[in-house]
N, C-alpha and C positions, 0 to 999 in steps of 0.2 A: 454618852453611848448607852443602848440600853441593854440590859442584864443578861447572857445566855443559861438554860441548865445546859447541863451535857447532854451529849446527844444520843439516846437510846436507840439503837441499832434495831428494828426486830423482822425475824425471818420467818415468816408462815412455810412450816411443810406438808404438803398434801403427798406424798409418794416415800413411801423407806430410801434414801438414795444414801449410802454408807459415805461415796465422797463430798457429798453439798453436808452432809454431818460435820464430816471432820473439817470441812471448811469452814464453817459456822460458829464451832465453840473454838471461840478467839484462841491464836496461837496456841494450838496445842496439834499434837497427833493419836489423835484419838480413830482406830477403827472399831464400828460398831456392828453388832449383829442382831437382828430380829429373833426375840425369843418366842413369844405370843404370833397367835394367830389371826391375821385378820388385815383391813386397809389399813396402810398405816396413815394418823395425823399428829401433828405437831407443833409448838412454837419455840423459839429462841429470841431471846433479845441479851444485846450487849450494851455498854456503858462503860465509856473508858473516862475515869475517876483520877487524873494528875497518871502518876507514873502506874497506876494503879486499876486493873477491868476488871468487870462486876459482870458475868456471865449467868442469866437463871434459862430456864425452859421446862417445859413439861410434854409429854409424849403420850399418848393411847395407847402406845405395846410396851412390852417389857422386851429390855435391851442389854445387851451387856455390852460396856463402852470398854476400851483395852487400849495400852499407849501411855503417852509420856505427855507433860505439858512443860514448858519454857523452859530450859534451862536456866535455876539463878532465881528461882520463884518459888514462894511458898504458894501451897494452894488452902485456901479454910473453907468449906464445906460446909452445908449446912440445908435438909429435908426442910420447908417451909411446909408444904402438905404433903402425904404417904400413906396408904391404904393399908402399908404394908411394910416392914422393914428394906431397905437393901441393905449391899454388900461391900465392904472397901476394901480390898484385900484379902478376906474371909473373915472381916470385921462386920458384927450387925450396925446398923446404922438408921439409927427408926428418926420417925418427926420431931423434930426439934432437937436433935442432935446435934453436934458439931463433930466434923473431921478436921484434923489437921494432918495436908499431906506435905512432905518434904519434897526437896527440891531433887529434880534426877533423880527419881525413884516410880518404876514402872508402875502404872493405875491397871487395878483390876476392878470394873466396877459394876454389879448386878443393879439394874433401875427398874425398878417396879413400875408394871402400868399405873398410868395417871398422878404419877409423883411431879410434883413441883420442887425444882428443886433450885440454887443459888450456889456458885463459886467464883471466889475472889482473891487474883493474882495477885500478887503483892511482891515486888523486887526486894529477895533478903537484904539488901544493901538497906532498905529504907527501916527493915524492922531492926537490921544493926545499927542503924546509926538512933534507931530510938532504944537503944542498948538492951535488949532483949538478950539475953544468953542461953534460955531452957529453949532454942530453938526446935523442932524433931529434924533428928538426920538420916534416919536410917526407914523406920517406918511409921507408919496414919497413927497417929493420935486421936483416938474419941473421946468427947468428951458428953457425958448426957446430957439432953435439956434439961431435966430437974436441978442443974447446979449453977447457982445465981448467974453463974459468966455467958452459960450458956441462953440463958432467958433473955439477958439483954443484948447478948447479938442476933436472935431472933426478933426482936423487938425493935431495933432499931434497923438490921436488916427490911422488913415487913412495912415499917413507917418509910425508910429510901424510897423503895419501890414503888410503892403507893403514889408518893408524892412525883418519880420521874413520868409516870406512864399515866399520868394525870394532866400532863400536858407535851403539844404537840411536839416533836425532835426540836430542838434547836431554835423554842420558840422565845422572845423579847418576855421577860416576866417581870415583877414589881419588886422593887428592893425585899421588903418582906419574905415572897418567896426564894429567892436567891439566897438572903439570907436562914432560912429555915435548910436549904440544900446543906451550904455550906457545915450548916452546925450539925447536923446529920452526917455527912460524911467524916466529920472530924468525931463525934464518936460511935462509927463505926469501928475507925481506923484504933481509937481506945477500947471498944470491946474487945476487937482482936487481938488488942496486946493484953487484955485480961485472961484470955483463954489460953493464947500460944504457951506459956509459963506453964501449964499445968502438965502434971504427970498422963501418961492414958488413966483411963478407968477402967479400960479394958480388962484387965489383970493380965493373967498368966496366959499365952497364946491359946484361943478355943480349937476345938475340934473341925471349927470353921476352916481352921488356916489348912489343915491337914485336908481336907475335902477340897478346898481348891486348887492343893499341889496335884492331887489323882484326876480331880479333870483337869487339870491343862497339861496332866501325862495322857489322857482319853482323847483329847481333841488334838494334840501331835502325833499322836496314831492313827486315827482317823485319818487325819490331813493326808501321812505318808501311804496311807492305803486307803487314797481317793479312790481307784478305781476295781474293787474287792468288794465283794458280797461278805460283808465281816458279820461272825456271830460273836453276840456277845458275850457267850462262856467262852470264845478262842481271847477274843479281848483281853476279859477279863486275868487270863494265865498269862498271856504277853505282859500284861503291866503287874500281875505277882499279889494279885489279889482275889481272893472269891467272888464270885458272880454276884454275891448277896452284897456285901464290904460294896462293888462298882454301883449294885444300883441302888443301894442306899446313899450311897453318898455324892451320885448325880442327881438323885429325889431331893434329897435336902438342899442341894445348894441351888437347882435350878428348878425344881417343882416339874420334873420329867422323868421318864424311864431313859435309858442310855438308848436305844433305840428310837425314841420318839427325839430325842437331844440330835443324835445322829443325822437324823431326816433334815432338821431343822440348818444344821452345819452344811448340808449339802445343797439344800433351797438359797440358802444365803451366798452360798459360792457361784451358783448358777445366775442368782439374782445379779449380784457384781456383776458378772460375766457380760449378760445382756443388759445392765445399766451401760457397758463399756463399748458394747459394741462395734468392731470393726467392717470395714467394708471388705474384707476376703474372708470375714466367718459370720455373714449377717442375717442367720436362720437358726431359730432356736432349735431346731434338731440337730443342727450344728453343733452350735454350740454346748447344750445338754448333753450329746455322746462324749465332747471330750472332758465333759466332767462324771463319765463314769456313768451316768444315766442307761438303764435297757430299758424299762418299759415308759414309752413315752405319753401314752395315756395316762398312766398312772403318776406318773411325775406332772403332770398337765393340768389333775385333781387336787395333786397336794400343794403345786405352786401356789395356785386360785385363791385356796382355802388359808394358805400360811399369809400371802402380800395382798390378799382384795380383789385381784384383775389375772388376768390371761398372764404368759410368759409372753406372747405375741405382742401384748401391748406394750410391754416393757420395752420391747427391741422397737418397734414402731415409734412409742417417746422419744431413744437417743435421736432419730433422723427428723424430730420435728423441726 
């Protein structure tokens, strides 16, 4: 019988579509939102490894991903390329870094355009039975790539990869390469058990974490007064902080004023809206007013400008 590798899954995305996202990165529930402006393009591919998926992809816009993955599963994490640092929780998280995120514990995750990135599920059953005890339970463990663990699960990470997407899904290969998979996924599975053991490096909680509890106090207010012309010094009193304190620390964690954030939160609600499309609300004027939208031109400009194309086209796609 001749030899299979696994079979790498991969999904081209040409269009921002938040549900083919969270469809896409295996078992999880992840909702995503377009932070950047512009068309969006994309890839994903997956690799289910024995009990074990190997999820990477990389994106043209900056996104922030939100949600939960498997119940019962470590996640290990890991920037292959990054322009730019992202965010784990209000944890920085640059190129070659490793996260370790615990199981049942909510992801908040800022992705920088053009990041490549890699995450691999792993049933805690399998890292207890290879008696791991410094599991993380509570919250993301980073660990930097400067620290030898980190090097070689990037390194053997990068060498996987290489070698799956180097031949076709589920194609007949020569013992040799079989045999190269095989010993490659086996120390993978031992880098990870080198890193998981470690303390964070993180230290002491940064000012990060404290910046992304006020915006996700900023975008629950938001949400609850969708349809409100909100200033941002009223904002800023409602949540019990200075207008300086709000947009400093929507600057820093998202590279925006709360107002340009703002805009963006309601493009993307609208965007859902007409990905979703029904046949008794099938007119973006429609649908736009009941998200609080007044001036429709103007909403028509900054749609264009945030996702690539028309609002009309968006609604015309769901009926193709």
């Amino acid at each position: 019988m001749p030899q299979l590798l696994p079979t790498v899954t991969t999904r081209a995305l040409s269009v921002f579509d938040p549900d083919e996202l969270t469809e896409a990165v295996g078992s999880s529930n992840l909702m995503h939102t377009q932070v950047s402006s512009g068309a969006f393009a994309g890839e994903l591919r997956a690799t289910q490894l024995g009990s074990c998926r190997l999820d990477s992809g990389e994106y043209n816009q900056t996104l922030i991903a939100r949600g939960a993955f498997p119940a019962g599963h470590v996640i290990v994490g890991y920037l292959l390329n990054a322009r730019e640092p992202g965010r784990i929780n209000g944890f920085r998280f640059a190129q070659c870094d490793v996260v370790v995120f615990p199981q049942d514990v909510e992801l908040d995750y800022f992705v920088p355009a053009d990041t490549w990135w890699a995450a691999l599920q792993i049933p805690r059953t399998l890292l207890e039975d290879a008696r791991l005890e410094a599991l993380p339970t509570r919250s993301a463990k980073v660990v930097p790539g400067s620290d030898e663990g980190g090097r070689r699960l990037g390194r053997v990470l990068r060498e996987l990869l290489g070698l799956l997407q180097s031949h076709a899904p589920a194609s007949a290969v020569d013992a040799e390469t079989q045999a190269q998979t095989s010993w490659l996924e086996s120390r993978l599975f031992d880098a990870v058990c080198d890193v998981l053991p470690h303390r964070s490096h993180a230290g002491a909680r940064p000012q990060h974490v404290n910046r992304m509890q006020l915006l996700r106090r900023f975008e629950r207010l938001v949400q609850d007064h969708a349809f409100s012309n909100l200033r941002i010094a009223d904002v800023a009193a409602q949540l019990g902080v200075s207008q300086r304190t709000l947009e400093q620390g929507v600057k820093d964690y998202i590279g925006l004023s709360p107002i340009q954030y703002l805009i963006r939160l309601r493009l993307n609600a609208v965007h859902r809206a007409l990905m979703r499309g029904s046949e008794d609300v099938a007119t973006v004027d429609a649908i736009a007013t009941t998200h609080g939208v007044t001036h429709l031109g103007r909403f028509s400009a900054y749609y264009r400008q945030q996702f690539g194309c028309n609002p009309s086209e968006t609604l015309r796609a769901r009926y193709r």
